[in-house]
C-alpha positions in Angstrom: 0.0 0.0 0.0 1.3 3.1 -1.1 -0.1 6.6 1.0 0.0 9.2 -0.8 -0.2 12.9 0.8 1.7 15.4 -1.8 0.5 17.7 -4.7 -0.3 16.1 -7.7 2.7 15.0 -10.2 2.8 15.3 -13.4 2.1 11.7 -14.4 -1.2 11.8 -11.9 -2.4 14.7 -14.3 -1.8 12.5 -17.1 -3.1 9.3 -15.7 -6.7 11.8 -15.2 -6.4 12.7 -18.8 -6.7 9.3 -19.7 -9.6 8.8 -17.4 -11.3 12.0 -18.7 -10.6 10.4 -22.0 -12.1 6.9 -21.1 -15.3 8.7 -20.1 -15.3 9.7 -23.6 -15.2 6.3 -25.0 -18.1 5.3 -22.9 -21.9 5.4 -24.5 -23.5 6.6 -21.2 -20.8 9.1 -20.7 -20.5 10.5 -23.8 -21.2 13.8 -22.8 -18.8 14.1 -19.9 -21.4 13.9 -17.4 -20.6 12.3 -14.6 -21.7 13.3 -12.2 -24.9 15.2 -13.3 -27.0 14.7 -10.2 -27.1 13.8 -6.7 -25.1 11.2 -5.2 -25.2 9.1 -2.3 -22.7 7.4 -0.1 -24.2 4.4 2.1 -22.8 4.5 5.5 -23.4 0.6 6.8 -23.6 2.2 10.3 -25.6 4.5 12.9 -25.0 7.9 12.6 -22.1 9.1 15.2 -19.9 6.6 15.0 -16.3 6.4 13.4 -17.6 5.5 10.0 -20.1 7.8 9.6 -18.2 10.8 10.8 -15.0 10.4 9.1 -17.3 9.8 5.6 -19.4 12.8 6.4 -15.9 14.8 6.3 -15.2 13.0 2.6 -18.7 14.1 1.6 -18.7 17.7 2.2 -15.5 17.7 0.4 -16.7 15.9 -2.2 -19.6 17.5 -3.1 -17.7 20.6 -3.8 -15.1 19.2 -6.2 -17.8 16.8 -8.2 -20.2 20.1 -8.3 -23.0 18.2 -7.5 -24.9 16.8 -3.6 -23.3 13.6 -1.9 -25.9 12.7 0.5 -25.2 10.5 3.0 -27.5 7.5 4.2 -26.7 5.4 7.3 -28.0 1.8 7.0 -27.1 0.1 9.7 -27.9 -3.7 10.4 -26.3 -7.6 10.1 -22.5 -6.1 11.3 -22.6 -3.5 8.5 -23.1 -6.0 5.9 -27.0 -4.3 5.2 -26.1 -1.1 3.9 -22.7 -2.5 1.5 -25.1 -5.3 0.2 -27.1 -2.1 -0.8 -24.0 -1.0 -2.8 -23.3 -4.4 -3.8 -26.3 -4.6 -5.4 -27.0 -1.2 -6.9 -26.6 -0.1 -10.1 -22.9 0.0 -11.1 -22.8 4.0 -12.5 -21.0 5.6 -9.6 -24.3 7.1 -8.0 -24.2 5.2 -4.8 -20.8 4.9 -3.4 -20.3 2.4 0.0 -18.1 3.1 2.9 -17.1 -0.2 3.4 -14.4 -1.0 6.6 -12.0 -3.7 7.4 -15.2 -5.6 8.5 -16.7 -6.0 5.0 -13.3 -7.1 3.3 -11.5 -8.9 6.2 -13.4 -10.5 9.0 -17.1 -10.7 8.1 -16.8 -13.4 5.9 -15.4 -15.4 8.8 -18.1 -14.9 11.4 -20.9 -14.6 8.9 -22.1 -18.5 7.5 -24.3 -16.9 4.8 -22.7 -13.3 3.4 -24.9 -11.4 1.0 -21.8 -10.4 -1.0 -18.5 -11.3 -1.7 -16.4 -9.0 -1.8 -13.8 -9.2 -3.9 -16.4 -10.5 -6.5 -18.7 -7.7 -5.9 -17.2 -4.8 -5.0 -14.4 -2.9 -6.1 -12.3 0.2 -4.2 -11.7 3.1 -6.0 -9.4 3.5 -2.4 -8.4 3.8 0.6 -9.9 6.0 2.8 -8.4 6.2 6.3 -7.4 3.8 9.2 -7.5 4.6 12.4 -6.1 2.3 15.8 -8.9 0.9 18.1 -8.4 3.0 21.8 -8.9 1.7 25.1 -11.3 3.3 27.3 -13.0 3.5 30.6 -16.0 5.9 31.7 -13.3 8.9 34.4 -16.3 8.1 36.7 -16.9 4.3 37.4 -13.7 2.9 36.8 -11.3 4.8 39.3 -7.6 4.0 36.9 -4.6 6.3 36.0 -3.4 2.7 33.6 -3.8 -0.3 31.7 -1.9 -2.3 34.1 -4.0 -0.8 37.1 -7.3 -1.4 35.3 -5.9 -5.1 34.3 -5.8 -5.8 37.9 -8.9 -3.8 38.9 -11.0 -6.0 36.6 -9.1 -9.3 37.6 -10.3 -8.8 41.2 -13.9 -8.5 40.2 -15.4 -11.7 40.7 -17.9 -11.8 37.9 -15.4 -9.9 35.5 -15.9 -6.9 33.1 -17.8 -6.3 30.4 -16.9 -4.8 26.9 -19.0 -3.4 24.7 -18.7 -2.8 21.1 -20.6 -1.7 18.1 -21.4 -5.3 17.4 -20.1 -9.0 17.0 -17.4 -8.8 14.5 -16.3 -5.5 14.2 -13.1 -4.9 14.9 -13.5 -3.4 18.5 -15.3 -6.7 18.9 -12.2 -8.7 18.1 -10.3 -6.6 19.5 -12.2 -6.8 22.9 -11.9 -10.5 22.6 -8.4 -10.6 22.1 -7.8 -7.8 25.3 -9.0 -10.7 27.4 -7.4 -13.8 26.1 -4.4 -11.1 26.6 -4.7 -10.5 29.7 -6.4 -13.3 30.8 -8.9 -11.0 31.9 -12.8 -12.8 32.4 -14.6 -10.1 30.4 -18.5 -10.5 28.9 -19.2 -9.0 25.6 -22.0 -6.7 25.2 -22.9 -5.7 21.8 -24.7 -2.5 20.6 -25.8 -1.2 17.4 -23.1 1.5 17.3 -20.9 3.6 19.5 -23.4 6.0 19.8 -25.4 3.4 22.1 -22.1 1.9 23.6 -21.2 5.7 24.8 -24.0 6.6 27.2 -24.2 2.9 28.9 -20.4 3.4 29.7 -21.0 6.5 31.0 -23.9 5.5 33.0 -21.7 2.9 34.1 -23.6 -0.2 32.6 -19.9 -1.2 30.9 -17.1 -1.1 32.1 -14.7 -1.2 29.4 -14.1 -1.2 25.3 -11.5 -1.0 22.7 -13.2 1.1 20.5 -12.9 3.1 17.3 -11.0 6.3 18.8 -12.5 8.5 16.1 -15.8 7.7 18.0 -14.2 8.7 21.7 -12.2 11.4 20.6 -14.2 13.9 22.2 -15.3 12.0 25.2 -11.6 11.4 25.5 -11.0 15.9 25.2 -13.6 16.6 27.2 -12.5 14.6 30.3 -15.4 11.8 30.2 -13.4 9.3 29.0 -9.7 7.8 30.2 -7.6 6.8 27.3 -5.7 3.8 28.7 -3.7 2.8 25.7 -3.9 2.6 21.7 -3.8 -0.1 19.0 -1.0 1.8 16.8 2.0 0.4 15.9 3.4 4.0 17.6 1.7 6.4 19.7 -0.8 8.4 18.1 -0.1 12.0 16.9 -3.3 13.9 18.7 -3.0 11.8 21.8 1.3 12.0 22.6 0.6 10.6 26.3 -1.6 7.9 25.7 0.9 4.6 25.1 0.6 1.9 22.8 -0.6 -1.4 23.9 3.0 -2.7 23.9 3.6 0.2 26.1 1.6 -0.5 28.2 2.2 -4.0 29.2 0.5 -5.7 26.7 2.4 -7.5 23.6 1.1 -8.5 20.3 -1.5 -6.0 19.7 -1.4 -3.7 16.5 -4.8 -3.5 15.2 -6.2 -0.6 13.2 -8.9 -0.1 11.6 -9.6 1.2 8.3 -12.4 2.5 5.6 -12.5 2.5 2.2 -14.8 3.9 -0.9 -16.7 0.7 -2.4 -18.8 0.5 -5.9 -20.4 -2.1 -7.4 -18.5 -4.6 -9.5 -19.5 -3.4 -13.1 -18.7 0.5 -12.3 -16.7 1.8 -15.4 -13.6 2.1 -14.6 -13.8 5.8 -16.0 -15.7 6.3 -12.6 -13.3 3.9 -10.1 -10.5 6.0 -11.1 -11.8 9.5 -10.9 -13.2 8.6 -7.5 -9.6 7.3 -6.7 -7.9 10.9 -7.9 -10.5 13.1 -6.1 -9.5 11.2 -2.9 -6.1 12.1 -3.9 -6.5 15.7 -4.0 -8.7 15.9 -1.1 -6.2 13.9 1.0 -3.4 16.2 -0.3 -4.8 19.2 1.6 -2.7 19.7 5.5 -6.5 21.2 6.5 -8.1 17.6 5.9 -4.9 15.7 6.9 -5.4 17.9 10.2 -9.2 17.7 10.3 -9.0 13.6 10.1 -6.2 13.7 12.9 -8.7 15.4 15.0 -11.4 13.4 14.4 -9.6 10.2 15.2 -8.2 9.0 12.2 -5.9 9.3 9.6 -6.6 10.0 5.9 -5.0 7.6 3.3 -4.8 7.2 -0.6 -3.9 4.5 -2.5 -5.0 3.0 -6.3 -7.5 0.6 -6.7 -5.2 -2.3 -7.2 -3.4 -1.4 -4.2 -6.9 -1.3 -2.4 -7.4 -4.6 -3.2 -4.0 -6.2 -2.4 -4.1 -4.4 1.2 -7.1 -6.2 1.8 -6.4 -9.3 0.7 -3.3 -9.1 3.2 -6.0 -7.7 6.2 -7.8 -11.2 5.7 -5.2 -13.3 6.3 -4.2 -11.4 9.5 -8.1 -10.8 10.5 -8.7 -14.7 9.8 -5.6 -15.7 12.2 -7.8 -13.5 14.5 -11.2 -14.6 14.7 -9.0 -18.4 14.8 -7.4 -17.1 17.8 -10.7 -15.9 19.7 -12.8 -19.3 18.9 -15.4 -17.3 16.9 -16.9 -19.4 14.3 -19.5 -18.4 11.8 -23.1 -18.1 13.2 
């Protein structure tokens, strides 16, 4: 995977000629008119969590340099796979664009017997969007902590355990909750919700204790005091939180896990369309502004090609299916 996050060179500008020129070639965009009217993005999830805010951010941006509305629609449901199915199964003319996550190219399949899609078949990525690590996180008033390692032993002296919650049974804080425990050998119950939006208030209200969440959807519980950042999932400490340490840092080994988004469209989607989509991306995620604006929301923009897309997540499977091998999860 190659990110990209400099001006334009000279054979990008050529590479969009051709594209410009491809559109040409094609009967139904003969005119040059794509877009000429609305377009939606699917968000697979609630509105407020990671996913839907970091895509909102694309959108606006978007919609300024294609000259025409992105609208987005959250349909949540079946661990995201409801509203990419959607995509999956739309018409293939760049009018409904997925954000798709590590979930829909790299675990679901694992933990789902009977997927709607497939999505190497189905889907293509025009690319990359963002990743983002997974942040550890207690409510500042229930769980009385200043560390991991104090809140490791603070949960291993409660005799029925913790509880984790996550936006829902195979996401990524989901596995990653899972594999917090059979860390630490922590005895922790999950609790799924439909989003972070719904996992938020019952920590706060002290229902859960604990999760290893998305930290573009604590960020500003995390700012505003609300929430204690006990570690992150990063390979190296993130930029916008310099004190917080990395898992390794803090005692616990073997645990890089980020999580990441990328634009989908239907298999089928003239590749006129995949590839201006890719080098839109490119000059959005050129601008420091965004760069900055992602970094405060919790994430981190990225770029790539599609054919990069697709070999990154072909390597995410095989470490994603290790994972869900490691946690006993099976497909239900």
């Amino acid at each position: 995977m190659t990110v990209h996050r400099h001006s334009l060179t000279r054979r990008t500008l050529l590479r969009g000629a051709a594209a410009t020129a491809a559109f040409g070639a094609t009967p139904a965009f003969a005119q040059g008119h794509w877009p000429d009217r609305q377009i939606r993005v699917i968000v697979p999830y609630p509105a407020g969590g990671s996913t839907d805010v970091l895509f909102r951010i694309l959108a606006e941006t978007l919609k300024d340099r294609l000259g025409h509305p992105v609208v987005v629609e959250n349909k949540p449901g079946a661990s995201g796979n409801i509203g990419i199915d959607m995509v999956a199964k739309s018409t293939p003319d760049g009018y409904t664009i997925g954000a798709a996550t590590v979930g829909h190219f790299s675990i679901n399949q694992f933990l789902i017997a009977k997927m709607p899609f497939v999505a190497d078949k189905d889907l293509v990525a025009p690319t990359l969007a963002y990743e983002m690590p997974n942040v550890a996180v207690v409510a500042a008033d229930h769980v009385k902590v200043k560390t991991l390692a104090e809140f490791i032993a603070f949960a291993k002296a409660r005799p029925n355990g913790i509880s984790i919650g996550s936006p829902g049974p195979g996401t990524s804080p989901h596995l990653s909750g899972v594999l917090f425990a059979a860390r630490t050998g922590v005895n922790a119950v999950h609790v799924p919700f439909r989003g972070a939006a719904q996992t938020i208030p019952a920590m706060l209200a002290g229902d859960v204790t604990f999760a290893v969440d998305n930290l573009a959807s604590y960020m500003s519980q995390i700012e505003s005091g609300k929430m204690l950042a006990l570690a992150v999932t990063s390979g190296k400490r993130w930029p916008t939180l310099p004190n917080v340490p990395t898992m390794a840092e803090a005692g616990v080994q073997d645990f890089v896990v980020t999580s990441w988004g990328a634009y989908v469209l239907p298999a089928g989607t003239p590749q006129a369309i995949v590839d201006r989509i890719s080098t839109v991306h490119k000059e959005i995620a050129a601008d420091p502004a965004m760069q900055k604006r992602f970094l405060a929301a919790g994430g981190q923009i990225l770029t790539s090609t599609p054919a990069e897309a697709k070999a990154f997540a072909a390597k995410e499977t095989k470490m994603w299916q290790e994972m869900v091998k490691i946690s006993g999860l099976t497909p239900q």
